[in-house]
C-alpha beads as a LAMMPS data file, in Angstrom:
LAMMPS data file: protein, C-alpha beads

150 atoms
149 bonds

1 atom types
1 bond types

-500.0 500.0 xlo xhi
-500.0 500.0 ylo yhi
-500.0 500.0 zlo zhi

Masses

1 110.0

Atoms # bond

1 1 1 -23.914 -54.658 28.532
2 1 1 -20.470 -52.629 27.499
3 1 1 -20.399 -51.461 24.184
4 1 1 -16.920 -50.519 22.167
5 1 1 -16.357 -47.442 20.731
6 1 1 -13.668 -48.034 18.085
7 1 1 -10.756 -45.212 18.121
8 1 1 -11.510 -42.394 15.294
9 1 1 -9.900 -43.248 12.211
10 1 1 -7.479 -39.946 10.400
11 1 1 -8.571 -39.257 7.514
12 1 1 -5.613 -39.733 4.994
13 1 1 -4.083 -35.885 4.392
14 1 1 -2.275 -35.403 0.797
15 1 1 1.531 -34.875 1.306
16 1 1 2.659 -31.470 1.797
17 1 1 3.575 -29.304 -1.657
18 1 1 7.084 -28.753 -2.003
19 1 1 8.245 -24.967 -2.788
20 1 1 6.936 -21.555 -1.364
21 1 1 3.197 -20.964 -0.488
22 1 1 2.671 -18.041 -2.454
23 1 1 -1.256 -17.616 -0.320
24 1 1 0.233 -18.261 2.847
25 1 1 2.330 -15.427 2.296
26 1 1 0.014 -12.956 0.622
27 1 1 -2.244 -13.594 3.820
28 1 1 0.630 -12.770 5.841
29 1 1 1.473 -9.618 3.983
30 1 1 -2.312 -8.640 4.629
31 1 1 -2.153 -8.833 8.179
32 1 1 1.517 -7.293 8.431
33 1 1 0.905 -4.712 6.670
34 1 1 -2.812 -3.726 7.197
35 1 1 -1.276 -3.215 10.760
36 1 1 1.123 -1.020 9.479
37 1 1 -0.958 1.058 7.722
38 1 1 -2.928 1.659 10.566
39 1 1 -0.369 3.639 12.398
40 1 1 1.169 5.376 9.237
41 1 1 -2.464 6.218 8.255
42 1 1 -3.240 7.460 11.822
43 1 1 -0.031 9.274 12.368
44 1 1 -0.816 11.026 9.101
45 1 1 -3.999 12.214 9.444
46 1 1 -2.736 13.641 13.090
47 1 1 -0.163 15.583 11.944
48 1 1 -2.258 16.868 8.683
49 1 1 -5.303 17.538 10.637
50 1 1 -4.251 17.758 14.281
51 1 1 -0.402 19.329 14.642
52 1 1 -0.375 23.086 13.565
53 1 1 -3.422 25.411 12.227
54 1 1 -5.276 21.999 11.464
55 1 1 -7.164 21.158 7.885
56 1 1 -7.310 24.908 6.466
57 1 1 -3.172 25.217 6.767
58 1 1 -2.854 22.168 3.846
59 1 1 -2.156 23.774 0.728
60 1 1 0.542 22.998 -1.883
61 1 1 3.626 24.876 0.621
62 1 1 2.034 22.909 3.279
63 1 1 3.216 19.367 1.099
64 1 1 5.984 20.883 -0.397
65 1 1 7.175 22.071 3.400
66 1 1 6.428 18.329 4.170
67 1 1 8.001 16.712 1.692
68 1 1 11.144 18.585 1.961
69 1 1 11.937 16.634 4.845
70 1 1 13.046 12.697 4.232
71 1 1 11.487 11.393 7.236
72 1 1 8.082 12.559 5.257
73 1 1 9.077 11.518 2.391
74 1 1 9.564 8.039 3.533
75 1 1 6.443 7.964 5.596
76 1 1 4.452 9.129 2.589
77 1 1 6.384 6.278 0.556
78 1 1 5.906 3.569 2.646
79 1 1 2.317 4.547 3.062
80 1 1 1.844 4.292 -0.619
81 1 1 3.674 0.832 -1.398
82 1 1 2.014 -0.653 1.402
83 1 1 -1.238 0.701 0.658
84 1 1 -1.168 -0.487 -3.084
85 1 1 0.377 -3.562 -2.553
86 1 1 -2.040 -4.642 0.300
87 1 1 -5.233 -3.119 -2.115
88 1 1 -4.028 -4.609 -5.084
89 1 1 -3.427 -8.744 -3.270
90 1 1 -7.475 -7.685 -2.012
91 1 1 -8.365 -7.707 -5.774
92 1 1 -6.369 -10.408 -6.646
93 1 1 -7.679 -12.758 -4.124
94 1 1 -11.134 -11.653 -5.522
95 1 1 -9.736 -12.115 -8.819
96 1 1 -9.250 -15.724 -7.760
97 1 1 -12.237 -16.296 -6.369
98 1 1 -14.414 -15.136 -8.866
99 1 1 -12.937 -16.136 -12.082
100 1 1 -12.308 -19.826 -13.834
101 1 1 -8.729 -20.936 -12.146
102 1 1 -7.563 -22.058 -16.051
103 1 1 -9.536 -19.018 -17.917
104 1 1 -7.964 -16.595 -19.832
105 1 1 -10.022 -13.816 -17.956
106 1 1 -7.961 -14.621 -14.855
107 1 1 -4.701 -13.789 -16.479
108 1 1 -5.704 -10.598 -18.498
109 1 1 -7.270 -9.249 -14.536
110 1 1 -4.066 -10.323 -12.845
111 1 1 -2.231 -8.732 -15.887
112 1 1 -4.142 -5.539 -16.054
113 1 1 -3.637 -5.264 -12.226
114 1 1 -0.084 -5.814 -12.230
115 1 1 1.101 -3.608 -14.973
116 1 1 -1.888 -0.708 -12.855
117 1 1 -0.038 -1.365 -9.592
118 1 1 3.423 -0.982 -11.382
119 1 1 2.829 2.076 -13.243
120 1 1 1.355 3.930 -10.406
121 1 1 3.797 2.666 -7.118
122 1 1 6.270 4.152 -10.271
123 1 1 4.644 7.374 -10.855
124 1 1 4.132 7.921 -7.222
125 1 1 7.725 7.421 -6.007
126 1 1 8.777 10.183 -8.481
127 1 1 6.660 12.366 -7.091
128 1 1 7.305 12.164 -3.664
129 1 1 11.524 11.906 -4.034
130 1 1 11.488 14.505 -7.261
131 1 1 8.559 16.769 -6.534
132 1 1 10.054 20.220 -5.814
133 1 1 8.183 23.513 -4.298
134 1 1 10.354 26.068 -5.343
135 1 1 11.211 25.654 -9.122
136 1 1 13.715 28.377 -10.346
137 1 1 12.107 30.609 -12.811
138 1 1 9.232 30.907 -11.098
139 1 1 7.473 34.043 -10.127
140 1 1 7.802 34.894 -6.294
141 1 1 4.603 35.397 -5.226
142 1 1 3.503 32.176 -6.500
143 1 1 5.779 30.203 -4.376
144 1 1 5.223 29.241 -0.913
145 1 1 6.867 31.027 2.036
146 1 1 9.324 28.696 2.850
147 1 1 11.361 29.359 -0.606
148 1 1 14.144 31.360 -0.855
149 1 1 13.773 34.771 -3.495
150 1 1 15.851 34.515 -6.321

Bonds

1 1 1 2
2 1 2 3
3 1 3 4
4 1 4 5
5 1 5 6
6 1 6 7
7 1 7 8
8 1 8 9
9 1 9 10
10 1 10 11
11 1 11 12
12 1 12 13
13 1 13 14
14 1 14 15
15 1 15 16
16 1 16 17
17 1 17 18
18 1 18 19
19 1 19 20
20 1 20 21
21 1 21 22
22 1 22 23
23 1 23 24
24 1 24 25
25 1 25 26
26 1 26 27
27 1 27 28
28 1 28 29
29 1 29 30
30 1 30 31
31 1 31 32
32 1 32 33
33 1 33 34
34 1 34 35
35 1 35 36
36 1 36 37
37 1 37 38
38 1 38 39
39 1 39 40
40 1 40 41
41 1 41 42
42 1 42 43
43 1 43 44
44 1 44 45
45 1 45 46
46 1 46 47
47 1 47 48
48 1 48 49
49 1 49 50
50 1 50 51
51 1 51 52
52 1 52 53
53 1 53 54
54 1 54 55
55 1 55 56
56 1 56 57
57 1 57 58
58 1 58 59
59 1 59 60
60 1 60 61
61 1 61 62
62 1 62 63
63 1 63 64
64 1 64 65
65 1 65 66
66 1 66 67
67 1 67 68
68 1 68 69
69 1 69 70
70 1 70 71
71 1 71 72
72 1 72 73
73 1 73 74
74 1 74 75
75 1 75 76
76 1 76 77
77 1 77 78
78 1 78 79
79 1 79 80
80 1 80 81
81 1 81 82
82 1 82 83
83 1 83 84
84 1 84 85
85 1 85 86
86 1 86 87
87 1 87 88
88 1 88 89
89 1 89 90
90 1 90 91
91 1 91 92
92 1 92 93
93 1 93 94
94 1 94 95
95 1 95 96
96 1 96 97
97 1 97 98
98 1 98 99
99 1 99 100
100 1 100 101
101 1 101 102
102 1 102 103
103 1 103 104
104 1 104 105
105 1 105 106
106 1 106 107
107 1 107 108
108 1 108 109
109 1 109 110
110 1 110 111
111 1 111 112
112 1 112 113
113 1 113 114
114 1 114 115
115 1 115 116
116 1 116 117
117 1 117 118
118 1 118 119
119 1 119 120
120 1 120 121
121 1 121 122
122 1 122 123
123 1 123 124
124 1 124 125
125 1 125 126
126 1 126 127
127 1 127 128
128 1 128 129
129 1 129 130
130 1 130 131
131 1 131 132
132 1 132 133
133 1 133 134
134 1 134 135
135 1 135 136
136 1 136 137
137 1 137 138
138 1 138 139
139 1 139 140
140 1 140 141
141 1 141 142
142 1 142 143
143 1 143 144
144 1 144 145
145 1 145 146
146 1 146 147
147 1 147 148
148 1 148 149
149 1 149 150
């Protein structure tokens, strides 16, 4: 007695969407960047906590000393845009999965999120490339060290 096993049938797939995956690449962005921010994270917590006098030396001349150097500056930066970007496509995707696809509520969240993300990546760029430690007119003894008497 032999019995047949028919081949498996494929189940018919839908053709491929034309255009740019916009998921696909927001999952992408969370795993490129997540691993990013593990190093800048890392590296900034060793050299805030670790390098020098540790935790009790971080006081405003501490950032100012910092962030008068562009290599912090740009660490700091990219630590913030990748931070907010990669927490703000986290609340989207929840966002998504939680609200009606076609629902208004969907669009005022992604809205709301957007114009939060926007305002503060904006804010927060200003600070770090504008912020200055040693403002003239200032009285000496409340600026740090590291600025020069006027």
């Amino acid at each position: 007695m032999t019995t047949t096993i028919e081949s498996p049938r494929t189940p018919a797939r839908p053709a491929p969407k034309r255009g740019v995956n916009l998921e696909k690449w927001g999952w992408i962005y969370m795993r490129a960047s997540g691993i990013v921010l593990v190093v800048l994270v890392f590296g900034h917590l060793f050299v805030n906590l670790m390098v020098g006098d540790g935790v009790k030396a971080i006081d405003f001349g501490f950032v100012g000393g910092k962030w008068a150097q562009p290599f912090w500056q740009w660490w700091d930066c990219l630590m913030l845009w990748l931070a907010l970007i990669h927490g703000a496509n986290g609340m989207r995707t929840l966002v998504n999965d939680y609200t009606n696809p076609r629902g208004a509520v969907q669009k005022i969240l992604k809205g709301a999120l957007l114009v939060a993300v926007v305002v503060l990546l904006t804010l927060g760029t200003l600070v770090i490339f504008t912020f200055d430690p040693c403002p003239a007119g200032s009285p000496a003894e409340l600026l740090p060290s590291f600025c020069p008497a006027s």
